[in-house]
C-alpha positions in Angstrom: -10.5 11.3 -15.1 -12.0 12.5 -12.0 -9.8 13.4 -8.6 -11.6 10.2 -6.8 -10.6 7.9 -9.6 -6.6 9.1 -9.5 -6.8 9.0 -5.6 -8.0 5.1 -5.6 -5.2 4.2 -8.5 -2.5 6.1 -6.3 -4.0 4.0 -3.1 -3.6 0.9 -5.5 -0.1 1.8 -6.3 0.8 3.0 -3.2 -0.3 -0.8 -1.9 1.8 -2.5 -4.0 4.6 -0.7 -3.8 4.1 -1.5 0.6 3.6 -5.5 -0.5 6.8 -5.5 -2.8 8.9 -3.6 0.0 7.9 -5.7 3.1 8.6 -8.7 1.1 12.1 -7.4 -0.1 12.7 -6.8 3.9 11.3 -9.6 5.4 13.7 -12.5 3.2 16.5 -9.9 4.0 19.1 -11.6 5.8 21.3 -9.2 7.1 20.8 -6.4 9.7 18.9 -3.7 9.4 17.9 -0.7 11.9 14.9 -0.8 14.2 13.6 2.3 12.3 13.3 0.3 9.0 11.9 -2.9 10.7 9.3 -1.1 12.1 7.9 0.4 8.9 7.9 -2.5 7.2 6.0 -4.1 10.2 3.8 -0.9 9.6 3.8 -1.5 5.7 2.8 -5.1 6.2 -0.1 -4.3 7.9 -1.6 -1.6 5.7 -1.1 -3.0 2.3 -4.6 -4.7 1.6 -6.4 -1.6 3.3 -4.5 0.4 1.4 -5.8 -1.8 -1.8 -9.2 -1.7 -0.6 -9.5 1.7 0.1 -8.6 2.6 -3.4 -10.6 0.3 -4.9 -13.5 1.2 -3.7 -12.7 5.1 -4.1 -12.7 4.0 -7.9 -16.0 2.1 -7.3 -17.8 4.8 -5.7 -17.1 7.7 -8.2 -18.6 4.8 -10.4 -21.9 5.0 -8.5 -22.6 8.8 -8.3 
């Protein structure tokens, strides 16, 4: 397995693991600090780059 192929599954996992958190935060219904809100503001917002950027890390190491 080449380096470019295990850096575009850990981008994959890496985005999922963002989409499962900022959904676990965002339906949470108590308080939480302004440091967590903000990540999982931050975490929303880079999930599906962080998806497609290791997709197509895998798709390019394809193509060489």
């Amino acid at each position: 397995m080449s380096i470019y192929k295990k850096i575009g599954i850990g981008f994959i996992i890496n985005g999922i693991i963002m989409f499962l958190i900022t959904g676990a935060l965002f339906s949470y219904m108590g308080t939480i600090t302004p440091l967590i809100k903000l990540i999982a503001e931050i975490s929303f917002i880079c999930w599906v780059p962080s998806i497609i950027l290791g997709i197509s890390m895998i798709v390019i190491k394809r193509n060489k």
